[in-house]
N, CA, C and O atoms as a GROMACS GRO file, in nm:
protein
  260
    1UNK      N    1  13.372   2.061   7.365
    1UNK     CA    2  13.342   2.203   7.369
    1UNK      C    3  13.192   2.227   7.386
    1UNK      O    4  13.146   2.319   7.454
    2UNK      N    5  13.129   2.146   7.328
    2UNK     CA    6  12.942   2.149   7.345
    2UNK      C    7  12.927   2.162   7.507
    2UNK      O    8  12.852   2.240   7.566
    3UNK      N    9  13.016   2.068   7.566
    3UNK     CA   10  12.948   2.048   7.723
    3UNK      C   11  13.022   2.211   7.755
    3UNK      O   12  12.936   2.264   7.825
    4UNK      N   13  13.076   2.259   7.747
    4UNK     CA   14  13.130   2.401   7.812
    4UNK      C   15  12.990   2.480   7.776
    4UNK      O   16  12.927   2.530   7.870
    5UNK      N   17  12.959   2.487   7.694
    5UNK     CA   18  12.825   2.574   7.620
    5UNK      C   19  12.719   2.526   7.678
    5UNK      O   20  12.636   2.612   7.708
    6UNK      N   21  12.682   2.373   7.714
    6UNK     CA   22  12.580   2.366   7.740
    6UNK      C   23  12.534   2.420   7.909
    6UNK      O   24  12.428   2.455   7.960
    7UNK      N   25  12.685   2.403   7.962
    7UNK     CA   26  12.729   2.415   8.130
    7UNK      C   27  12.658   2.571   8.128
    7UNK      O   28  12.544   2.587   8.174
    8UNK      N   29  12.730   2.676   8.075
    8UNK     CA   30  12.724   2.772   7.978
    8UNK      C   31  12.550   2.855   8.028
    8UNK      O   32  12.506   2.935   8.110
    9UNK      N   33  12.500   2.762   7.907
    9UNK     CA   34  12.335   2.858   7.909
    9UNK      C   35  12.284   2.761   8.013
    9UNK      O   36  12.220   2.832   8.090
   10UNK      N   37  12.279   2.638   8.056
   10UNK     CA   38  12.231   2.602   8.149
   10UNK      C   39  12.234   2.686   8.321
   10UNK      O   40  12.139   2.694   8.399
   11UNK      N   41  12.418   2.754   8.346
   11UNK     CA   42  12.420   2.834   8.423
   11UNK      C   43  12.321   2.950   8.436
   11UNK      O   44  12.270   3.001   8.536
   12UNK      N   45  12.306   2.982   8.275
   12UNK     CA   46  12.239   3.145   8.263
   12UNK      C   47  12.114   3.122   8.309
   12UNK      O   48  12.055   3.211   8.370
   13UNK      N   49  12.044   2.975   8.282
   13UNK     CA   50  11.925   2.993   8.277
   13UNK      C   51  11.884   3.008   8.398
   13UNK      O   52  11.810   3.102   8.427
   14UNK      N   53  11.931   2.903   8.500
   14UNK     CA   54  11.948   2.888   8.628
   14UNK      C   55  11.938   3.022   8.670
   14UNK      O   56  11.826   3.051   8.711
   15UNK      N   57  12.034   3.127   8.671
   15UNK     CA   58  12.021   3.236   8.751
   15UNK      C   59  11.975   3.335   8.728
   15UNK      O   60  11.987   3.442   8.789
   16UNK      N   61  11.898   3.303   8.606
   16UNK     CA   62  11.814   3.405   8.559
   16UNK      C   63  11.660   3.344   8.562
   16UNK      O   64  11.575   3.432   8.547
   17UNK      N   65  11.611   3.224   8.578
   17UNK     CA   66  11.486   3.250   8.618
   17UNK      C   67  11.466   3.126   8.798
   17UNK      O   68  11.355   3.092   8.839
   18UNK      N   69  11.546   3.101   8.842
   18UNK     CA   70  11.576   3.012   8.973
   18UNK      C   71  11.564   3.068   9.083
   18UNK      O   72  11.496   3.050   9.185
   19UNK      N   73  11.691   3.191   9.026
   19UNK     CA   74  11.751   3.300   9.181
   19UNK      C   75  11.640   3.361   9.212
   19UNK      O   76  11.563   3.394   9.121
   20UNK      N   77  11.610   3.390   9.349
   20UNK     CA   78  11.544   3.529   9.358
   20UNK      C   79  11.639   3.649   9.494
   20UNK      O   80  11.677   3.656   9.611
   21UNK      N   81  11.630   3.735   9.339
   21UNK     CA   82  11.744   3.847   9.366
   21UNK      C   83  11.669   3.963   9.440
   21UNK      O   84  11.557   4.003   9.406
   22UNK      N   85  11.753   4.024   9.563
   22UNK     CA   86  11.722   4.097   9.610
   22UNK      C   87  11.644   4.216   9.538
   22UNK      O   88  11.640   4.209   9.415
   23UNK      N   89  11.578   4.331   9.602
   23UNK     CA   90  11.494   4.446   9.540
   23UNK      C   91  11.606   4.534   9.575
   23UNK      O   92  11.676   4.519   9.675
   24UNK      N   93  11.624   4.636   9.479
   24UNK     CA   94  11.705   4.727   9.465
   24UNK      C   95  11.765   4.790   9.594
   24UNK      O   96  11.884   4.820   9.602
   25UNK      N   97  11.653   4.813   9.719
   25UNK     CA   98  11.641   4.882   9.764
   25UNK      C   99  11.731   4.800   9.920
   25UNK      O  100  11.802   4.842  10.011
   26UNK      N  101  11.675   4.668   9.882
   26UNK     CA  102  11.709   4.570   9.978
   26UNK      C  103  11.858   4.519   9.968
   26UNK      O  104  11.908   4.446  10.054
   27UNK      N  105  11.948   4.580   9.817
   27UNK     CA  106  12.043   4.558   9.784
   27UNK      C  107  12.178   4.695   9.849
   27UNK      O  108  12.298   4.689   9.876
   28UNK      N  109  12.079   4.800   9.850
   28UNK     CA  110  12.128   4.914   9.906
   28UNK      C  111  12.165   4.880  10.033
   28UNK      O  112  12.281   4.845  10.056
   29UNK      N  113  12.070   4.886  10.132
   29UNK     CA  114  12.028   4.854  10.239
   29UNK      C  115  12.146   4.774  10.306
   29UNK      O  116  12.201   4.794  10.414
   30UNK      N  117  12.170   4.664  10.193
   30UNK     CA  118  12.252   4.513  10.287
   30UNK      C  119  12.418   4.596  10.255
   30UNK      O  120  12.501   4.600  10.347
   31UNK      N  121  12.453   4.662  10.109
   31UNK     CA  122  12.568   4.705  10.100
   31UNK      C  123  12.595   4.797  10.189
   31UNK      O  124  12.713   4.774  10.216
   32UNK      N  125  12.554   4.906  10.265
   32UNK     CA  126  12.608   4.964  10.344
   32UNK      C  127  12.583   4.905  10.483
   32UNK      O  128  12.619   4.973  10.579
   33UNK      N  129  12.542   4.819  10.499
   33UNK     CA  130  12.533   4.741  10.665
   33UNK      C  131  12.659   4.645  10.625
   33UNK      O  132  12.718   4.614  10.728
   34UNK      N  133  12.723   4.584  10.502
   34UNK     CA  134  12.858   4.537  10.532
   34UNK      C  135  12.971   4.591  10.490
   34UNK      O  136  13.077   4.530  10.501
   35UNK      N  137  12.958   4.766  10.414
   35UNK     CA  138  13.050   4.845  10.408
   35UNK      C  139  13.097   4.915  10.596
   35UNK      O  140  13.202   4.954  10.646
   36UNK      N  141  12.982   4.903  10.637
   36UNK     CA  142  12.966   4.950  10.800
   36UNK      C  143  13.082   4.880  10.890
   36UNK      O  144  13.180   4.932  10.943
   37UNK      N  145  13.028   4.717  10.891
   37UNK     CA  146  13.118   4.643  10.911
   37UNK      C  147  13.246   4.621  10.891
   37UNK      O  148  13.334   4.598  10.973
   38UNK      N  149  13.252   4.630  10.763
   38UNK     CA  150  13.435   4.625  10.753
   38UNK      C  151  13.482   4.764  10.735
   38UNK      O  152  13.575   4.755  10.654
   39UNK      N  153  13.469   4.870  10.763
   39UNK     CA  154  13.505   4.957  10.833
   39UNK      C  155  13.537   4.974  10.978
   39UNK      O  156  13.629   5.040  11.027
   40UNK      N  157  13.461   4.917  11.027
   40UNK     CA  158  13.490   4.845  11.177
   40UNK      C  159  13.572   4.784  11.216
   40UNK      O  160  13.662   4.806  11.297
   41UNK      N  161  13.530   4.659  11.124
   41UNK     CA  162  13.632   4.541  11.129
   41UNK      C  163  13.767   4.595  11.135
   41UNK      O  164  13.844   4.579  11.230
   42UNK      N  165  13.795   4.666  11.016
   42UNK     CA  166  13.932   4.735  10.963
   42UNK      C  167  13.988   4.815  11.066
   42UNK      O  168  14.110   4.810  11.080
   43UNK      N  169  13.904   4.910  11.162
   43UNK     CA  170  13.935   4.961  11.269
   43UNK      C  171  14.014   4.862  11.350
   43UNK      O  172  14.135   4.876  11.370
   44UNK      N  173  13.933   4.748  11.402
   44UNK     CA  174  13.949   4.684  11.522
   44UNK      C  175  14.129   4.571  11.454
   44UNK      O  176  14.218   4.522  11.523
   45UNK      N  177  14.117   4.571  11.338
   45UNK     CA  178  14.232   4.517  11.329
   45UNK      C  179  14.378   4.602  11.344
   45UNK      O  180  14.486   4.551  11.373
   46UNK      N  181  14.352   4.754  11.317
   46UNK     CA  182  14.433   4.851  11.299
   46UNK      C  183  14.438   4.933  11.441
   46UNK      O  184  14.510   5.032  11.450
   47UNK      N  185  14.375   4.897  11.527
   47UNK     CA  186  14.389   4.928  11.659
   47UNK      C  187  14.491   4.785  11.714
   47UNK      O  188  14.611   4.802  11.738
   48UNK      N  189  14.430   4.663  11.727
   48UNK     CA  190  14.522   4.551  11.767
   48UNK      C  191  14.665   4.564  11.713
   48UNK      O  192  14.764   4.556  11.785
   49UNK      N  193  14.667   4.584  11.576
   49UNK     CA  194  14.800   4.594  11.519
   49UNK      C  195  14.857   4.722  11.619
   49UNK      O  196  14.932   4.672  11.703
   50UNK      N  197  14.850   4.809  11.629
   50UNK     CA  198  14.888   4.944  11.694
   50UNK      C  199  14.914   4.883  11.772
   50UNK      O  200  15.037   4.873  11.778
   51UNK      N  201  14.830   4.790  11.897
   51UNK     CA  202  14.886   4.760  12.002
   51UNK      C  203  14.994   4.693  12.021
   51UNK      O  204  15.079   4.719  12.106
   52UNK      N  205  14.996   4.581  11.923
   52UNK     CA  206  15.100   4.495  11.977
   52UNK      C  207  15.211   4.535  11.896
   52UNK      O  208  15.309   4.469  11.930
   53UNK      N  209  15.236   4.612  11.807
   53UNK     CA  210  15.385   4.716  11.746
   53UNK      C  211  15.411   4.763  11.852
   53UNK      O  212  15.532   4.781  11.866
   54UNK      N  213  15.332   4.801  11.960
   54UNK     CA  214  15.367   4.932  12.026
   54UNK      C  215  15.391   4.797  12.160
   54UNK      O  216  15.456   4.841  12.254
   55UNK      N  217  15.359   4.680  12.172
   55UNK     CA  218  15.427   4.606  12.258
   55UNK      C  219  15.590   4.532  12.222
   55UNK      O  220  15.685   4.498  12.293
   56UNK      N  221  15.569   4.530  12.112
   56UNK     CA  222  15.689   4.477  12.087
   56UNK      C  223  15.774   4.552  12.049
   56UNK      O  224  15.882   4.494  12.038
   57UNK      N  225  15.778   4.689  12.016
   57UNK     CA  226  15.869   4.766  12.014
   57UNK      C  227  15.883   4.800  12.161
   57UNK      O  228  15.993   4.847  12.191
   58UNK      N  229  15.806   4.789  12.245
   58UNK     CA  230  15.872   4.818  12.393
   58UNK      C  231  15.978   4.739  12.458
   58UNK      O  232  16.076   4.765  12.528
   59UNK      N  233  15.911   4.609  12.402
   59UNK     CA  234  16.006   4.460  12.425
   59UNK      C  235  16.147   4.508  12.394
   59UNK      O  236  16.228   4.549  12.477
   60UNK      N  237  16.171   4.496  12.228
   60UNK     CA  238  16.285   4.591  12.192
   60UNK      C  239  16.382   4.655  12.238
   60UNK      O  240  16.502   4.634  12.225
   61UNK      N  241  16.300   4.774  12.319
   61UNK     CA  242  16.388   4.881  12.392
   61UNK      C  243  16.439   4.778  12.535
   61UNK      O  244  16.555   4.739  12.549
   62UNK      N  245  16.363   4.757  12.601
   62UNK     CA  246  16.371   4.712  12.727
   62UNK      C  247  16.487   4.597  12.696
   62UNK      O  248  16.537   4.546  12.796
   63UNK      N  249  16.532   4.553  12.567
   63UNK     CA  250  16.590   4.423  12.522
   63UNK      C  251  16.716   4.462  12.585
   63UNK      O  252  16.790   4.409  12.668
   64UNK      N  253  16.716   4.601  12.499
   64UNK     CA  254  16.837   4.664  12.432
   64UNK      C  255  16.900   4.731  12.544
   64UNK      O  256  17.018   4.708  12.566
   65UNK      N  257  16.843   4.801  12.608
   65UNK     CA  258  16.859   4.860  12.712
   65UNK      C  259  16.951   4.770  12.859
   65UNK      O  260  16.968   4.829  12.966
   0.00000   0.00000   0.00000
């Protein structure tokens, strides 16, 4: 159990004086340039999906028909 604790504050210490963490501003900045993105992203997958429902339900008809 010691080594879990030591893993523990050794982690804390690490990323509390090791990291160097973005400036507030620079944290803003990066979250809405990849909220941007996957809004996009999310578009471009929800357009493809549209397309190919709308191909394979044609398939479908044309099956059936």
């Amino acid at each position: 159990m010691s080594g879990l604790i030591t893993y523990i504050n050794e982690s804390y210490q690490e990323l509390k004086n090791h990291v160097s963490w973005p400036s507030y501003a620079e944290a803003q900045r990066l979250m809405v340039i990849v909220a941007v993105f996957s809004v996009l992203l999310s578009l471009a997958v929800y357009g493809i999906d549209q397309l190919f429902s709308g191909a394979i339900e044609s398939y479908f008809n044309w099956v059936k028909s």
